[in-house]
C-alpha positions in Angstrom: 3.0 -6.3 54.5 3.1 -9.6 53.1 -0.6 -8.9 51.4 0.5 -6.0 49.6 2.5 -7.6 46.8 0.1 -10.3 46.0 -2.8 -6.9 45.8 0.0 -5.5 43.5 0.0 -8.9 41.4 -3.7 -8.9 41.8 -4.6 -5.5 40.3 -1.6 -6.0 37.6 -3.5 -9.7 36.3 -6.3 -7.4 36.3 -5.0 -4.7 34.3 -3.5 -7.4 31.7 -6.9 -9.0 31.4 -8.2 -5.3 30.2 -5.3 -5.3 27.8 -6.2 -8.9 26.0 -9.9 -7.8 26.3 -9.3 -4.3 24.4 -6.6 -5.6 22.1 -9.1 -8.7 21.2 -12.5 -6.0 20.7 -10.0 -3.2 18.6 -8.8 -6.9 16.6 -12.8 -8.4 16.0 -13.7 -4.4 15.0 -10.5 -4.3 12.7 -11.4 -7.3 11.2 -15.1 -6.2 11.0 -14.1 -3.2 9.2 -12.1 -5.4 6.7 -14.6 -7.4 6.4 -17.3 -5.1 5.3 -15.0 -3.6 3.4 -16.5 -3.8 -0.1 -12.6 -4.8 -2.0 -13.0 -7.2 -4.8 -15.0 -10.4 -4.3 -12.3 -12.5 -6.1 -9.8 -11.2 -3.0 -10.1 -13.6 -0.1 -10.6 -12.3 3.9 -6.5 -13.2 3.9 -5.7 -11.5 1.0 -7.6 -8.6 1.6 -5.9 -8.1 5.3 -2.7 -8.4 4.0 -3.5 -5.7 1.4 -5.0 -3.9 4.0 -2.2 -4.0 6.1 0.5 -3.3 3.5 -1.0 0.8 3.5 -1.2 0.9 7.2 0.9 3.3 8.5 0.6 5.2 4.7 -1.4 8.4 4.0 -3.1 6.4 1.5 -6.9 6.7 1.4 -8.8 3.8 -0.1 -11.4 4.7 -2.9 -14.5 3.5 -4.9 -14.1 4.4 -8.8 -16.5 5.4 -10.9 -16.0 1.8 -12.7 -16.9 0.7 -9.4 -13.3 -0.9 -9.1 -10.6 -0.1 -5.6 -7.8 1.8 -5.6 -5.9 3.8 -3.1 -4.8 7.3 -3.6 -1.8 9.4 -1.9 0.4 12.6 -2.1 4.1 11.5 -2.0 6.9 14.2 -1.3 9.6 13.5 -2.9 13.5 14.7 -2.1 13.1 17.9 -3.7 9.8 18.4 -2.1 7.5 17.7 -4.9 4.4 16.6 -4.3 2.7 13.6 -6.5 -0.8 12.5 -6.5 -0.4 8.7 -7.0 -3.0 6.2 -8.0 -2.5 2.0 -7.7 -5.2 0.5 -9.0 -6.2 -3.5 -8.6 -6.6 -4.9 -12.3 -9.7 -7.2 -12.9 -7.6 -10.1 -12.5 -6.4 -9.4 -9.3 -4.1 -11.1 -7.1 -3.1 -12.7 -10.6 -2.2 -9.3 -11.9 0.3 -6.7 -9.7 -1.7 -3.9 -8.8 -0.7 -0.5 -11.4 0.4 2.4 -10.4 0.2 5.9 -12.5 1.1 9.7 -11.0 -2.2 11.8 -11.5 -0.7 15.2 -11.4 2.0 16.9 -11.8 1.6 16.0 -15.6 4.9 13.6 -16.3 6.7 14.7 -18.7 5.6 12.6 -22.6 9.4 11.5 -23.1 10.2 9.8 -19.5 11.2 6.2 -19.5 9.5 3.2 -17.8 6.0 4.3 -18.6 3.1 2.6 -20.3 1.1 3.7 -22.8 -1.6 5.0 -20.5 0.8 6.5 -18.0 1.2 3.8 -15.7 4.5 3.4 -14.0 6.5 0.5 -15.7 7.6 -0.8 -11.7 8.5 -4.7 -12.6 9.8 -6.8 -15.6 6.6 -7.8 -17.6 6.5 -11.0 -16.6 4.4 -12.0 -13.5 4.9 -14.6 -10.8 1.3 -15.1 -8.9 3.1 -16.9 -6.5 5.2 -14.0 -5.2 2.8 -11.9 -2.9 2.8 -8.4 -4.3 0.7 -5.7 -2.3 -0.1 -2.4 -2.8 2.3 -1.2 -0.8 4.9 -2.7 -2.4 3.9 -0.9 -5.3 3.3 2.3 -3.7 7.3 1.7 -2.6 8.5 1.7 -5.4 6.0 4.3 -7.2 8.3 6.0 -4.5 11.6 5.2 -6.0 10.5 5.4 -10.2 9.6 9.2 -8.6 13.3 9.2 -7.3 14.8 8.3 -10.9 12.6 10.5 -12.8 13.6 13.4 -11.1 16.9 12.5 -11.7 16.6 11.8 -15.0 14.3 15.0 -15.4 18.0 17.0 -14.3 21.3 14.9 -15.9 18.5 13.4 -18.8 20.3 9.8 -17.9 17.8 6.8 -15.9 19.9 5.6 -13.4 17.4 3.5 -11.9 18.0 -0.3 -12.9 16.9 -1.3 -16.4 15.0 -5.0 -16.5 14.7 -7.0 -19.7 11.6 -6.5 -20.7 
């Protein structure tokens, strides 16, 4: 009797070890895959895990443009069940430039506030901090909310979303 719970400890060390050993292959492959992942050269491994991991979890897909540049892509549902195709783009400049987000369909309507000349969603004041990390999913978060205050504003014709100095 006195055997069995050291057999019990025995096959539960065991069973850890196979833990740490999967949890360190799925890590190496994940970082692999990261690695081979062809995202700007600019973009170090650190950065580019940290982007990586800010759409985990996301129905984001990551895509090649024509231009040959990265961006991610997702349908967002928003409280009154419409669906939005977003895009967030990484500019040239890249991590010293936020990443930009635009809706690709349904069209936006011409007159709504906070948008650039080329569509893009107007997310931040214009000027930039490179020292504050800013991901794509930060942008994709709040892509989120300007959807929340446009549809708003699409029904009372008021922004209620906060207004930056610009």
């Amino acid at each position: 009797m006195s055997g069995a719970p050291c057999t019990q400890s025995v096959r539960l060390v065991h069973a850890a070890r196979r833990v740490i050993a999967s949890f360190t292959r799925s890590r190496k492959q994940q970082q692999q895959r990261l690695h081979d992942l062809d995202m700007p050269t600019h973009m170090s491994n650190r950065r580019r895990a940290l982007e990586w991991a800010s759409m985990q979890g996301t129905r984001s897909r990551l895509l090649l443009s024509r231009d040959g540049d990265l961006l991610w892509r997702e349908t967002l549902t928003s409280n009154n069940r419409n669906a939005y195709d977003i895009e967030i783009a990484y500019p040239p400049s890249f991590p010293f430039e936020r990443p930009r987000a635009r809706i690709l369909a349904p069209d936006v309507d011409d007159l709504a506030p906070h948008r650039y000349l080329g569509g893009g969603l107007c997310l931040f004041p214009t000027s930039f901090d490179p020292t504050l990390a800013c991901t794509a999913g930060v942008i994709r978060n709040r892509a989120a909310l300007w959807i929340y205050y446009y549809e708003d504003w699409q029904d009372t014709g008021v922004w209620d979303g906060p207004e930056l100095e610009h």
